[in-house]
C-alpha positions as CSV (number, residue, x, y, z in Angstrom):
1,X,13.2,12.8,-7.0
2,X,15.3,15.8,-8.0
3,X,18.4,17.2,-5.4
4,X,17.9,20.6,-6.3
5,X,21.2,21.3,-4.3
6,X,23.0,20.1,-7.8
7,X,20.2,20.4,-10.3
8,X,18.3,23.7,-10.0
9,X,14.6,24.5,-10.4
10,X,13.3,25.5,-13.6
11,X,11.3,28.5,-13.9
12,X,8.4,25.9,-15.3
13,X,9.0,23.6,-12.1
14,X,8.4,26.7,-10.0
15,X,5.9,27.5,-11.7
16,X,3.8,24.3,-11.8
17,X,4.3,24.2,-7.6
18,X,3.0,27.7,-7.3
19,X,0.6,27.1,-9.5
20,X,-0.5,23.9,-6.9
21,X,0.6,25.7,-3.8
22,X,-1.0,29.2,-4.6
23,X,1.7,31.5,-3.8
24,X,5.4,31.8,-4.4
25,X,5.2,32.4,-0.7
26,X,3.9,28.8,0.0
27,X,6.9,27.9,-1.2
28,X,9.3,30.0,0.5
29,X,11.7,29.5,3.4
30,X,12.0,31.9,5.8
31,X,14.6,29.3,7.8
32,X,17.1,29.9,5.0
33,X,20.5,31.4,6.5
34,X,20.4,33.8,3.8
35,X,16.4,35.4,4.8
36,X,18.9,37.1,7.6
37,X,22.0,37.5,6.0
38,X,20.4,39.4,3.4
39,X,18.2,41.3,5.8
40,X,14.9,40.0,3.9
41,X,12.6,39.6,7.5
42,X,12.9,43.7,7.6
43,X,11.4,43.9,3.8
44,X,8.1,44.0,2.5
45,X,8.4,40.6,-0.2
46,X,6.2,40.6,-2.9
47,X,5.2,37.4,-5.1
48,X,7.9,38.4,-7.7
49,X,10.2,38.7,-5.3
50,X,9.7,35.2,-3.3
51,X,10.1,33.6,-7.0
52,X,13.3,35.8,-7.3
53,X,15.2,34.2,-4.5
54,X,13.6,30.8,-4.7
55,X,14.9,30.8,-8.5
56,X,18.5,32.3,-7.4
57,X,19.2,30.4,-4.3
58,X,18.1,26.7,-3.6
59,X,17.5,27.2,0.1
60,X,14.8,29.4,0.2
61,X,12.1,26.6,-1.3
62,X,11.0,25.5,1.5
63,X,11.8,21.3,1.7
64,X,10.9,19.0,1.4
65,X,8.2,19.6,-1.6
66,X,6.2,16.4,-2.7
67,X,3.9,16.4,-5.8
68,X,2.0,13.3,-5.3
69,X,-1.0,13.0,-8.3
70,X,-2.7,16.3,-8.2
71,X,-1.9,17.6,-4.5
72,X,1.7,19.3,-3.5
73,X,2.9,18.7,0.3
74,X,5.0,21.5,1.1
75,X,7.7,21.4,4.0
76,X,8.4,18.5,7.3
77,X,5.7,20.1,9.8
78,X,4.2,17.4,11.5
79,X,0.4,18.0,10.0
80,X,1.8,18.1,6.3
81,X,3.6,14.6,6.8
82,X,1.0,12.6,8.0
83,X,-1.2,13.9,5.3
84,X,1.3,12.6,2.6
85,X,1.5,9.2,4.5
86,X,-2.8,9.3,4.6
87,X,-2.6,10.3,0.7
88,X,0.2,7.9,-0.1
89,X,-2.1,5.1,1.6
């Protein structure tokens, strides 16, 4: 359990959940207050930019992420939470 609100992601964190999630995109929040504020939904984003802001500000990884064994759950949609609760038994 990490509160990344007070402890930031390491680049090797991010890293190891992109490398389970497939993209830096996976991982990004486009609900973030700042994707507008910053004019971001009128851009072209490329991987190295979705690690960029994820790295820089903590709301744009998408939450909640769970690593559970080998798999990653990524976000609170209603699909991805009841596969954690079938893969957490």
């Amino acid at each position: 359990m990490q509160d990344i609100k007070f402890e930031k992601i390491t680049p090797a964190q991010l890293e190891e959940m992109k490398k389970m999630a497939g993209s830096y995109e996976a991982l990004f929040s486009r609900r973030a207050m700042k994707y507008k504020e910053l004019g971001l939904k009128d851009k072209k984003l490329e991987e190295k930019n979705y690690r960029k802001y994820i790295l820089e500000e903590y709301t744009f990884l998408k939450r909640p992420v769970v690593i559970l064994n080998d798999k990653i759950f990524i976000g609170s949609e209603k699909k991805t939470v009841e596969a954690l609760k079938n893969a957490a038994g």
